[in-house]
N, C-alpha and C positions, 0 to 999 in steps of 0.2 A: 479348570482354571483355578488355581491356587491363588491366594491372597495379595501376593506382592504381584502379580499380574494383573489383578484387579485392580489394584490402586496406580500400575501404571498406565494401566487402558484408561483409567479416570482421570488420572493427568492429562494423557493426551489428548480426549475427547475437552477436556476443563482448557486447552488451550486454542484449540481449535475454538472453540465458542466465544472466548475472548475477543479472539482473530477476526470473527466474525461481529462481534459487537463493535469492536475496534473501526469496519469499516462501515456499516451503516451508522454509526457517529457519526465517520466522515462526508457520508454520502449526503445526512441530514444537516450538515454543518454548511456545506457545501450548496446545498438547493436554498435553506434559508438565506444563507448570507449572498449569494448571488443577487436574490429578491431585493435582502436591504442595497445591496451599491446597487443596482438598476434603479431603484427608487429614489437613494440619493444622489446620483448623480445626474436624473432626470431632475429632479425638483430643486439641485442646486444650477441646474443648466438655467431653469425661468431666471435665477439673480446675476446670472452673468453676463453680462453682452461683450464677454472680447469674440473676438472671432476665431483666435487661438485655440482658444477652450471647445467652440464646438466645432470644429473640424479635429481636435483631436478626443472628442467626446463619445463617437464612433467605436474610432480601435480600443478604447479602452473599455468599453461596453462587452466588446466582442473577445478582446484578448485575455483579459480577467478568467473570465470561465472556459476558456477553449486554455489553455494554461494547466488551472485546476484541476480541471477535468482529467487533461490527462494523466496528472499526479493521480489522479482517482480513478484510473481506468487503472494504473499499473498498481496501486493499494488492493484493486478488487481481483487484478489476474496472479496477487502472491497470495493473498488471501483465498482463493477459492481455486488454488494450484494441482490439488488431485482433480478437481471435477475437469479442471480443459487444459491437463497432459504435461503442463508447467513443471507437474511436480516427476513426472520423467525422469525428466531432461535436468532440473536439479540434482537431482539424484545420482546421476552420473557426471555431475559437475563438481568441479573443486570446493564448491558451497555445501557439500551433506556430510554427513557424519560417515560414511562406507566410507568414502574419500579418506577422512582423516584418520580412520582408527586401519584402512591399509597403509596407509607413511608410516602412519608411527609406528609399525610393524614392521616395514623395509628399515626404519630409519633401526630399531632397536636387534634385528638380523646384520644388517651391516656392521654396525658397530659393534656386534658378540657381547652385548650387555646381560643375557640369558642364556 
């Protein structure tokens, strides 16, 4: 493995970790601040007495983090897309660089630019 290999295996791995710090930020960002609106929204329910507020005090307890969540389910399945097959199916999608650097190939053959 020569040198410039080296430092792009380094890249790669240096972005991948990111990727990964990236989503446990999320993940912890997520678990705390759920905590605080369940706690604020419970301890602002004692000052309220319309009846508005707690019947809609419920779905908002429940839809907040079922929401989020899924935003965080689909952060963790692009994130961790070699381990569960994601990254496949990317791969052969108009989303990867194989994709791109075969057009620009058709595209640079078609038009006899070389």
């Amino acid at each position: 493995m020569n040198d410039f290999e080296k430092r792009k295996a380094y890249k790669i791995a240096e972005k991948k970790i990111q990727e990964e710090r990236g989503f446990y930020t999320h993940l912890t960002v997520y678990v705390v601040m759920n905590i605080v609106i369940f706690i604020f929204k419970i301890q602002i329910g004692d000052y309220v007495n319309s009846e508005g507020y707690h019947n809609y005090l419920p779905w908002n307890l429940i839809i907040t983090p079922i929401l989020w969540g899924l935003g965080l389910i689909g952060h963790g399945l692009w994130t961790f897309r070699d381990n569960n097959g994601l990254g496949k199916i990317f791969n052969r999608s108009i989303f990867s660089k194989k994709w791109e650097e075969q057009k620009i190939k058709e595209f640079i053959n078609k038009n006899n630019y070389f």
